[in-house]
C-alpha positions as CSV (number, residue, x, y, z in Angstrom):
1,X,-20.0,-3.6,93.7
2,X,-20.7,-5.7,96.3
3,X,-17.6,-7.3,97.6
4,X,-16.7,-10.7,99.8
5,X,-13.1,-10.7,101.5
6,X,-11.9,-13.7,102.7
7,X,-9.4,-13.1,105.6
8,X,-9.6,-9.3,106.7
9,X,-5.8,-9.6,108.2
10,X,-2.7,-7.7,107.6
11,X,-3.9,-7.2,103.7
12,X,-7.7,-7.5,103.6
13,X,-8.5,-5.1,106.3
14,X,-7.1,-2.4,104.7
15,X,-8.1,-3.5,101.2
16,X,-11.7,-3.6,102.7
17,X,-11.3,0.0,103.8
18,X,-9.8,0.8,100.8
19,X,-12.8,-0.2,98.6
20,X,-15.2,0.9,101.3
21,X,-13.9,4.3,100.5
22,X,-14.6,3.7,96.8
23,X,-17.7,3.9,97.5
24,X,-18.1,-0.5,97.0
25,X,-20.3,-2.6,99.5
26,X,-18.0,-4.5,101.4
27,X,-18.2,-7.9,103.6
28,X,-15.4,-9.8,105.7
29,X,-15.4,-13.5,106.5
30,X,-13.3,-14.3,109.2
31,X,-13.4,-17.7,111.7
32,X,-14.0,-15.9,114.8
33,X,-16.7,-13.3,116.1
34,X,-14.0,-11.7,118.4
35,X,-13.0,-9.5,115.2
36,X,-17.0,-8.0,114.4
37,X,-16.4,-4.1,116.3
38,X,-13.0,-3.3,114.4
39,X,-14.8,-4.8,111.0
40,X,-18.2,-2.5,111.5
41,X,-15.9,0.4,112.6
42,X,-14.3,0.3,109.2
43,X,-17.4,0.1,107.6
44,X,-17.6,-3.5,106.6
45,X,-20.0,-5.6,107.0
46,X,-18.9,-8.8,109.1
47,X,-19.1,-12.2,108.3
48,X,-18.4,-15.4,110.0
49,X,-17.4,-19.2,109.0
50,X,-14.8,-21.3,108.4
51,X,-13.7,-22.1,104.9
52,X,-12.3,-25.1,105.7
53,X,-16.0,-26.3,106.6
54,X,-18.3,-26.3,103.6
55,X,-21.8,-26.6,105.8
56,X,-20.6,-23.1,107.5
57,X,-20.4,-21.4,104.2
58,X,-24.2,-22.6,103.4
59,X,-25.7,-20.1,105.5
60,X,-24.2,-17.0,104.1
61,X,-24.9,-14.8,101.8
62,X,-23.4,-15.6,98.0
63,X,-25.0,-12.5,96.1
64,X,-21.1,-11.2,95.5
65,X,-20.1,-9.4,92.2
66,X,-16.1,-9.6,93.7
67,X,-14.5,-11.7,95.8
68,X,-10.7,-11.8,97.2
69,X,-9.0,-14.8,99.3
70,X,-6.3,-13.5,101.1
71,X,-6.4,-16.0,104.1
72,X,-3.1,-16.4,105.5
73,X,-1.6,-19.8,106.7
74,X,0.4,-18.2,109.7
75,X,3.3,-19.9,108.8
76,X,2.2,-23.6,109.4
77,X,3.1,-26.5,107.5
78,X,1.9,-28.6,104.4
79,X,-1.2,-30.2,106.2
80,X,-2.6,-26.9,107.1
81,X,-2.1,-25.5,104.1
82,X,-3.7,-28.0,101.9
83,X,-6.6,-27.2,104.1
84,X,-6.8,-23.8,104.2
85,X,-5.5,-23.1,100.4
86,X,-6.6,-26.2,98.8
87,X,-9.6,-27.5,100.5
88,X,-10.8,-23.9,101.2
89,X,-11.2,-22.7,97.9
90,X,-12.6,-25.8,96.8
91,X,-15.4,-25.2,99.2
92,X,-15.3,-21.6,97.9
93,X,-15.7,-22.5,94.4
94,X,-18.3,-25.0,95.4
95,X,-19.9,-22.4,96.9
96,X,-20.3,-19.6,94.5
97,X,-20.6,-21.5,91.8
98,X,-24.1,-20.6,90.1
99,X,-23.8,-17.3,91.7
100,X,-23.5,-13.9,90.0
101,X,-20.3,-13.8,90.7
102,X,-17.8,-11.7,88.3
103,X,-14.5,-12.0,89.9
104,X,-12.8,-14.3,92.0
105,X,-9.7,-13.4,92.9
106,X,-6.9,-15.6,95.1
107,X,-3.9,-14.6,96.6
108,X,-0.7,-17.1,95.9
109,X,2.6,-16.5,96.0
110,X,5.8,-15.9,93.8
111,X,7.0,-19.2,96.1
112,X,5.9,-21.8,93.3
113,X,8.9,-20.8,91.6
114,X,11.4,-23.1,92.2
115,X,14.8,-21.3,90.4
116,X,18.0,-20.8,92.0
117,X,20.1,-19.4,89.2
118,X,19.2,-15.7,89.9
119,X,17.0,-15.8,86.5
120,X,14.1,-13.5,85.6
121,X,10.7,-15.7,86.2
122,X,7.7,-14.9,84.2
123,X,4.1,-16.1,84.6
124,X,4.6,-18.5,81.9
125,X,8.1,-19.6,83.6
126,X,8.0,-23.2,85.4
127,X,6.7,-23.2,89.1
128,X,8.0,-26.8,90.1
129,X,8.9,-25.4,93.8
130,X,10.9,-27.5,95.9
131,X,8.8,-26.7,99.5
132,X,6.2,-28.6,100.1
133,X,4.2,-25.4,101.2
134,X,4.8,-24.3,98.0
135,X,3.7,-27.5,96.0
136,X,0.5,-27.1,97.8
137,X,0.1,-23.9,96.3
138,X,0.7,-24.6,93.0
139,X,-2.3,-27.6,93.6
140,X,-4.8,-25.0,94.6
141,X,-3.6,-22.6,91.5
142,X,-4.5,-25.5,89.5
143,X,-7.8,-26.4,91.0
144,X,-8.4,-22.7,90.1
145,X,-7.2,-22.7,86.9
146,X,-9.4,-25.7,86.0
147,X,-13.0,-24.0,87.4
148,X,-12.3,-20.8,85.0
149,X,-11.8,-23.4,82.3
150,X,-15.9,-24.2,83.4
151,X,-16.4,-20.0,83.3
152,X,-15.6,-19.6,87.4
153,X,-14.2,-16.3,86.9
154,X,-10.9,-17.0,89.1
155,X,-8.0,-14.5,88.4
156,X,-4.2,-15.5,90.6
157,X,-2.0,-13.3,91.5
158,X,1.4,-14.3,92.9
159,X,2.4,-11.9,95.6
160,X,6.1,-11.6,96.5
161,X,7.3,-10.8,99.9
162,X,4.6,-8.4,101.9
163,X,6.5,-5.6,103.7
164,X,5.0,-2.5,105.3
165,X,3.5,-0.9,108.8
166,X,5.2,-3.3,111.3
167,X,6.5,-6.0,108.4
168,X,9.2,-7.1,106.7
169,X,11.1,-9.6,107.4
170,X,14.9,-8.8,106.8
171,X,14.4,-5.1,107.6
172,X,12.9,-5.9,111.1
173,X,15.7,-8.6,111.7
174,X,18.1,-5.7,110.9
175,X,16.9,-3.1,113.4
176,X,17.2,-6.1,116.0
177,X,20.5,-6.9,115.2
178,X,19.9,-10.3,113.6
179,X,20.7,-9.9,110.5
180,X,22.7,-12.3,108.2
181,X,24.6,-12.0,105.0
182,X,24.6,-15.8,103.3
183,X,27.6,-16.4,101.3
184,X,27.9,-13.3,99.1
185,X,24.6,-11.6,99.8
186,X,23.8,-12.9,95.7
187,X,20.7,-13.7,96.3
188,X,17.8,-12.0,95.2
189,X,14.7,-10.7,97.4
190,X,11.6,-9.7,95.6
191,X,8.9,-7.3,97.3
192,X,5.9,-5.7,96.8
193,X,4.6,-3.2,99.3
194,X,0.9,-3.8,101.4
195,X,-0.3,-0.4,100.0
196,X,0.7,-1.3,96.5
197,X,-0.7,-4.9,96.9
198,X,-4.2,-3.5,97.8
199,X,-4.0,-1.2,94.7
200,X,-2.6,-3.8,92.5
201,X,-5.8,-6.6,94.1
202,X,-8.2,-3.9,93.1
203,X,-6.8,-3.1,89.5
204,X,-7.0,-6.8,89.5
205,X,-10.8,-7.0,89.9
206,X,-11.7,-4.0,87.5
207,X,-9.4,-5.2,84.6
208,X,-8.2,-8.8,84.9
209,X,-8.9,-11.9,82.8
210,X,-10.4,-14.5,84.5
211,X,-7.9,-17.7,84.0
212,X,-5.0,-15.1,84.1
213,X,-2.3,-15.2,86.6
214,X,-0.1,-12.1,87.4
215,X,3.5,-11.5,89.1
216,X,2.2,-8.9,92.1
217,X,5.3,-7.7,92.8
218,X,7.3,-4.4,92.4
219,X,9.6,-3.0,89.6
220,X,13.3,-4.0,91.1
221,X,14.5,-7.1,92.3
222,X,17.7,-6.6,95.2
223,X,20.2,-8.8,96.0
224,X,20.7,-9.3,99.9
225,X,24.0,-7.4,99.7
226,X,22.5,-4.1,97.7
227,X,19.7,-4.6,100.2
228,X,21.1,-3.8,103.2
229,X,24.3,-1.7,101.9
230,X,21.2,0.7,100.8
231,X,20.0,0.2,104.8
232,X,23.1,0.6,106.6
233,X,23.4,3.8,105.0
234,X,20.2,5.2,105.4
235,X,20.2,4.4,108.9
236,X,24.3,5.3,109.7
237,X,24.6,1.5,111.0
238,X,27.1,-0.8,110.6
239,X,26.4,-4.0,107.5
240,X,25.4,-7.1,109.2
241,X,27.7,-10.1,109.2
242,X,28.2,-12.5,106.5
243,X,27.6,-15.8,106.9
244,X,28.2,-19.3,105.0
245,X,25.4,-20.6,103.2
246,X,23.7,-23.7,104.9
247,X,22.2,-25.7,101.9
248,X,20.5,-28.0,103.7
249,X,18.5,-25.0,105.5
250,X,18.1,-23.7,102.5
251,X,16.5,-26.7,100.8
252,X,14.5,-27.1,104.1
253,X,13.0,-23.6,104.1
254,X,12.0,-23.9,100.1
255,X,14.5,-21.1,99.5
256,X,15.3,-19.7,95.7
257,X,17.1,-17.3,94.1
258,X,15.1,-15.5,90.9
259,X,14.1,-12.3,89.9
260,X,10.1,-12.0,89.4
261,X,9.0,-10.2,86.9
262,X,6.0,-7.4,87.0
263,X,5.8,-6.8,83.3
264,X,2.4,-8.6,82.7
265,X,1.2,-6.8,85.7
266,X,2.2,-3.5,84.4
267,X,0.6,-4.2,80.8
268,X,-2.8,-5.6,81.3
269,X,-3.5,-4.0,84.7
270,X,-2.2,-0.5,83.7
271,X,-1.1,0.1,87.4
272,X,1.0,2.7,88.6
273,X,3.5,2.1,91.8
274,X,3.3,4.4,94.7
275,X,6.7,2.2,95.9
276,X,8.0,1.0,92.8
277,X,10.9,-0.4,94.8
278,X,12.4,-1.2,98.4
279,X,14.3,2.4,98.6
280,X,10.6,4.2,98.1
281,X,8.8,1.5,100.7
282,X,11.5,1.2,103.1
283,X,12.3,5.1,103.0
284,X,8.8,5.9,103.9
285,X,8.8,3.0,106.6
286,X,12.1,4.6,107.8
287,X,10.4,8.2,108.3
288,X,7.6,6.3,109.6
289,X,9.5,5.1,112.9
290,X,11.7,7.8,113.3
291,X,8.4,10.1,113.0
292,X,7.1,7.8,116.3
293,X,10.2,7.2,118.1
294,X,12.6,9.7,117.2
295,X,14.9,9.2,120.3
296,X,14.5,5.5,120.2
297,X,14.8,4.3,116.5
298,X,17.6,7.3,115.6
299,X,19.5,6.1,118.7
């Protein structure tokens, strides 16, 4: 297959190498040039625009049987997301359309759903977030949503939080000592790890239906508390502090409080784990570091 990823970051330069190693024809699109050697080292061939600026994408090359959008906000706000999630595939479905293109596929996240009772979400449960990130997300799912009504083959998976190599969030605010507890530590975290997300984007594009939207994320929710009671005793380190819970933070940040279900995931796309939860991930991340910096991280 020939294959277009858009944003060859944390996740879709190792999915390109991934698929190079399949044996697939592979492209990256990324804004800047300054990216081109580490791209043709890994055996994929680079390309360069910015999706946020249709004429750019005139120029290229649309001959694609796959292509994944996993461009990454960097944290910004609502404005910069609508144009980098919204208006960017807009110009990406402008774009392709009338190609022979088989697969479209679009990285969003479990963040459109909104709950705060701890309740298992499905993809057929409300995503009415709160965050305005979030709300912008669920705009560009629908945009999406709408083209594969008009046969744009555009498949949505909503990836929980991203941990791996060098990221996760509460684990690396742990090992600094930052960590916080809020209220009773009830809330749940839901994960999915980078290696499994590559394997589950590529199950995606061999066996998903175009319109479809799937949970990516792993087999076992974990509350805060089980989270790091499971840490501090891997690692022989004290719990981190509790803490009261600042609602208005909370409603600030978009936070919720659900467990995400995989089960259409594990159905449709038949795939199988290699860290079906955060004690396999983390465990292996753990060995990782200690494997690097025995005297440091063990200290």
């Amino acid at each position: 297959m020939r294959v277009l990823i858009v944003g060859t970051g944390y996740v879709g330069l190792p999915l390109g190498i991934e698929l190079v190693r399949q044996g697939h024809e592979v492209f990256g699109l990324r804004r800047s040039a300054l990216a081109a050697e580490e791209l043709q080292r890994s055996g994929i061939h680079p390309l360069f625009a910015d999706i946020t600026q249709p004429e750019q994408l005139k120029s290229l090359p649309r001959d694609f049987d796959w292509v994944v959008n996993c461009t990454a906000s960097g944290g910004a706000g609502p404005e910069e997301y609508r144009r980098i999630y919204r208006e960017g595939n807009q110009n990406l479905i402008a774009w392709l359309t009338g190609s022979p293109l088989k697969k479209f596929l679009y990285t969003s996240s479990t963040s459109v759903y909104g709950q705060n009772d701890g309740s298992v979400v499905t993809e057929s449960s409300p995503a009415q977030p709160d965050a305005n990130t979030a709300k912008v997300l669920v705009e560009t799912e629908n945009i999406l949503l709408d083209a594969a009504q008009k046969n744009f083959p555009a498949v949505i998976l909503r990836v929980a939080g991203i941990y791996g190599p060098a990221r996760g969030h509460w684990f690396k605010a742990y090992l600094r000592g930052e960590a916080r507890i809020e209220g009773e530590g009830s809330r749940f975290l839901n994960m999915i790890h980078r290696d499994d997300l590559i394997g589950v984007i590529i199950a995606a594009l061999q066996h998903a239906r175009p319109g479809t939207i799937y949970n990516a994320v792993d087999d076992e929710p974990v509350s805060q508390l089980q989270f790091f009671e499971w840490l501090a005793a891997e690692l022989k380190r004290p719990m981190p502090p509790f803490v009261p819970v600042d609602a208005e933070a909370w409603r600030k940040r978009g936070t919720t409080n659900k467990r995400v279900s995989n089960e259409r995931l594990l159905a449709e796309l038949k795939y199988l784990f290699r860290y079906p939860d955060y004690r396999f991930g983390y465990g292996a991340e753990i060995r990782r570091l200690a494997a690097e910096s025995p005297e440091h991280f063990l200290a």
